[in-house]
C-alpha positions in Angstrom: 0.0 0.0 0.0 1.2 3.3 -1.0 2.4 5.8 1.9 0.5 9.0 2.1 0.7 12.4 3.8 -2.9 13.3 5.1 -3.3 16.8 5.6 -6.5 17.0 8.0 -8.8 20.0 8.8 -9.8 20.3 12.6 -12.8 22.2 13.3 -15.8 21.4 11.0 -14.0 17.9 9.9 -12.6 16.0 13.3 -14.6 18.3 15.9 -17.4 21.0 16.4 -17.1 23.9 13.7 -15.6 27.0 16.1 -15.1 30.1 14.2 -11.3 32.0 15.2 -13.7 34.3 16.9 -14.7 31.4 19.4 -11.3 30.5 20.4 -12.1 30.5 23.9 -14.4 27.3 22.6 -11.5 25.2 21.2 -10.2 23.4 24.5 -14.1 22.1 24.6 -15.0 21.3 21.2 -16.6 17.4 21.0 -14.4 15.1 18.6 -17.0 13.9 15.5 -17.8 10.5 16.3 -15.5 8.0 14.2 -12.9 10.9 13.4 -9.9 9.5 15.9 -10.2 6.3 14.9 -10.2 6.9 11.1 -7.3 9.1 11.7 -5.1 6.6 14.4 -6.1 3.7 11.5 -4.4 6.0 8.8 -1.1 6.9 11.7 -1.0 2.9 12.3 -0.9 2.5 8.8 2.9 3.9 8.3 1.2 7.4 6.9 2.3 10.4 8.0 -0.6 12.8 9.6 0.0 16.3 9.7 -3.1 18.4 10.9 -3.7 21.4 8.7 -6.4 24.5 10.7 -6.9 27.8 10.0 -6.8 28.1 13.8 -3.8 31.1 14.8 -0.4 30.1 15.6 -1.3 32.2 19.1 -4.2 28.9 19.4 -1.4 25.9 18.9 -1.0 25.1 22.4 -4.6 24.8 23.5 -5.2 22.8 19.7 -1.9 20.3 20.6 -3.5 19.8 24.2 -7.0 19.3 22.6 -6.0 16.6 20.2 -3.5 14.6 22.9 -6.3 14.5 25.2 -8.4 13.6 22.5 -6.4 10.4 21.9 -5.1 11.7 18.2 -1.9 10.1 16.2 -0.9 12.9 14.3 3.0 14.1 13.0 2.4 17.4 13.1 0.2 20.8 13.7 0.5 23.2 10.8 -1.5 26.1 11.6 -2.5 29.3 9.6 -4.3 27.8 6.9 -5.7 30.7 4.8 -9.4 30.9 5.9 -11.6 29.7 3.4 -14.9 31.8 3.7 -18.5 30.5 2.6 -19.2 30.0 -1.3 -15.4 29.9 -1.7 -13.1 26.5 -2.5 -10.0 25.7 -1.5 -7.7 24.6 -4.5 -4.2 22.9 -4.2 -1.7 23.1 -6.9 1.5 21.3 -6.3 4.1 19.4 -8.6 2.9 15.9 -6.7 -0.1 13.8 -6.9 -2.6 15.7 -5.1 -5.6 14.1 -3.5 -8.7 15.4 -1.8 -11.9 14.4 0.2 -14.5 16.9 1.6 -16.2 16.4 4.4 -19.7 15.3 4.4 -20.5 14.9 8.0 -19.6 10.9 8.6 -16.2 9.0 9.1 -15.3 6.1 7.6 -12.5 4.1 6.0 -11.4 5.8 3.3 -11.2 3.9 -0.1 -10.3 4.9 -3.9 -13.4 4.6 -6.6 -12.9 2.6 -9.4 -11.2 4.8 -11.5 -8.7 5.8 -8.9 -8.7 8.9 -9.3 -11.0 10.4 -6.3 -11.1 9.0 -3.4 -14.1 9.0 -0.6 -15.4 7.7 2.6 -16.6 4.4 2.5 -20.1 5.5 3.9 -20.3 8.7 1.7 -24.0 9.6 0.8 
């Protein structure tokens, strides 16, 4: 099985949606039901997890406490993301393979379609 890096959203994909604004709200937030164990599956795995938020760099310490008391395998926090706002898209351009799943609201084992080229959540609607 091919290695991957997953780069993985917090709030709105692995826990309650907080807004920057709601900061206060992050050490709180309730994990999404399935999200940890998806994730830890993918760590076990041999790929590399890196978590990717548009929460501030001034928020990493209450987000890295969050997700180790949470029970998370991760390799690293990135933080910063540029905020994507509603009706806009996030696109990635890079000179690699690129990948990329949005979240519909359920976890589940994540598996490649037929034609390989997309990949979704096994219990996708």
């Amino acid at each position: 099985m091919k290695k991957r890096v997953y780069l993985i959203d917090i709030d709105g994909t692995v826990c309650d949606d907080i807004k920057n604004e709601d900061s206060h709200l992050y050490k709180d937030a309730k994990p999404y039901e399935g999200s940890k164990e998806e994730i830890n599956k993918l760590a076990d795995e041999g790929n590399t997890i890196v978590f990717f938020t548009a929460r501030e760099y001034k928020d990493k310490g209450v987000t890295l406490s969050w997700l180790w008391k949470h029970g998370f395998k991760f390799h690293d926090l990135i933080t910063d993301k540029p905020r994507c706002m509603d009706g806009e898209e996030y696109v990635w351009i890079d000179n690699k393979p690129v990948r990329g799943i949005t979240y519909k609201g359920e976890w589940g084992p994540i598996v490649e379609t037929k034609n390989q080229e997309v990949e979704t959540f096994l219990n996708f609607k």
